[in-house]
N, C-alpha and C positions, 0 to 999 in steps of 0.2 A: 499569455500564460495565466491558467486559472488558478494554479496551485504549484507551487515549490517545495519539496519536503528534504530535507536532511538526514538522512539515514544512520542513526548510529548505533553502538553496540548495547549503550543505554540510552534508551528514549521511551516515549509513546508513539513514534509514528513508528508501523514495524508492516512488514511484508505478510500477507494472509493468502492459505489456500485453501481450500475445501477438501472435503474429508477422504475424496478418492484421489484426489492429483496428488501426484508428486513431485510437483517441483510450484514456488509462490507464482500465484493467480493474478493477486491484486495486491493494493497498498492498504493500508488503514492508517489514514490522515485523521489523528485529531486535528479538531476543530467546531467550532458554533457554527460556521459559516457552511451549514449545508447543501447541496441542490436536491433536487426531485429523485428519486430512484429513477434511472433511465436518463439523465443529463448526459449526454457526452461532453468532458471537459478537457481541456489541457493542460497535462502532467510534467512536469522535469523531478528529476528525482538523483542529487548526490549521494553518492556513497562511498564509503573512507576507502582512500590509497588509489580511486579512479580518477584520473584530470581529467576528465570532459564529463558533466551531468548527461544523464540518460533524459531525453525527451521522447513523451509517446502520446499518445489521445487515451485516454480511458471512460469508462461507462461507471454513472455511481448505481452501485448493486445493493447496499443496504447501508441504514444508520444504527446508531448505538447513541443511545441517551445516555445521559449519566444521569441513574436514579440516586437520591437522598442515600442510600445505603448502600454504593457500592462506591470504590475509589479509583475504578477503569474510568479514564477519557472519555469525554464525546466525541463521537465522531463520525467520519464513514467511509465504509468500502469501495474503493476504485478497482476494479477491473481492466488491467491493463490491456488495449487493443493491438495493439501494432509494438513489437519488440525484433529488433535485431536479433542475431545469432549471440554475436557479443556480448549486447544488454545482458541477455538473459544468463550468458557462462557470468557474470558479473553480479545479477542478483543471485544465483545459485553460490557463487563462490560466499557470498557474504552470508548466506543461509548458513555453511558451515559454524559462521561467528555466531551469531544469533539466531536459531531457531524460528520458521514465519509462526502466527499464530493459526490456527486452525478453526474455520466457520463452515459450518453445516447452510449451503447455500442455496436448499433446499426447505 
């Protein structure tokens, strides 16, 4: 396992989709610890009220610096590859809690 994130209703790790899907794409994992754009990695990803973590493969799609004058996270965009039906009624349900953030992935 490359990466384990904890999903919660306040955090920095939060769910991201691009500007025309409607329903979250990818994860955005802060962290330092980035790969290359294009890494495929391996994801597990908890989220509150589910008993079994979600595991999938994901592709890293973008990073985020944290410049001097901003107080967003480092981090970067996993692109979730392979998801259940389940998974996804489960990252969707939790969307209602918490809003994903939204990246122009273009």
């Amino acid at each position: 396992m490359d990466f384990f994130v904890r999903m919660r209703e306040h955090g920095e790790a939060s769910f991201y989709q691009g500007l025309a899907d409607v329903v979250p794409s990818g994860v955005f994992l802060p962290t330092y610890r980035t790969f290359p754009v294009g890494t495929v990695v391996s994801l597990g990803i908890e989220l509150p009220g589910v008993a079994e973590p979600i595991f999938t493969t994901a592709v890293v799609r973008w990073h985020r610096d944290r410049p001097e004058d901003c107080d967003a996270p480092a981090g970067m965009g996993l692109e979730m590859l392979a998801l259940s039906r389940k998974a996804r009624e489960h990252i969707r349900d939790f969307g209602r809690t918490r809003a994903p953030l939204l990246y122009d992935l273009d």
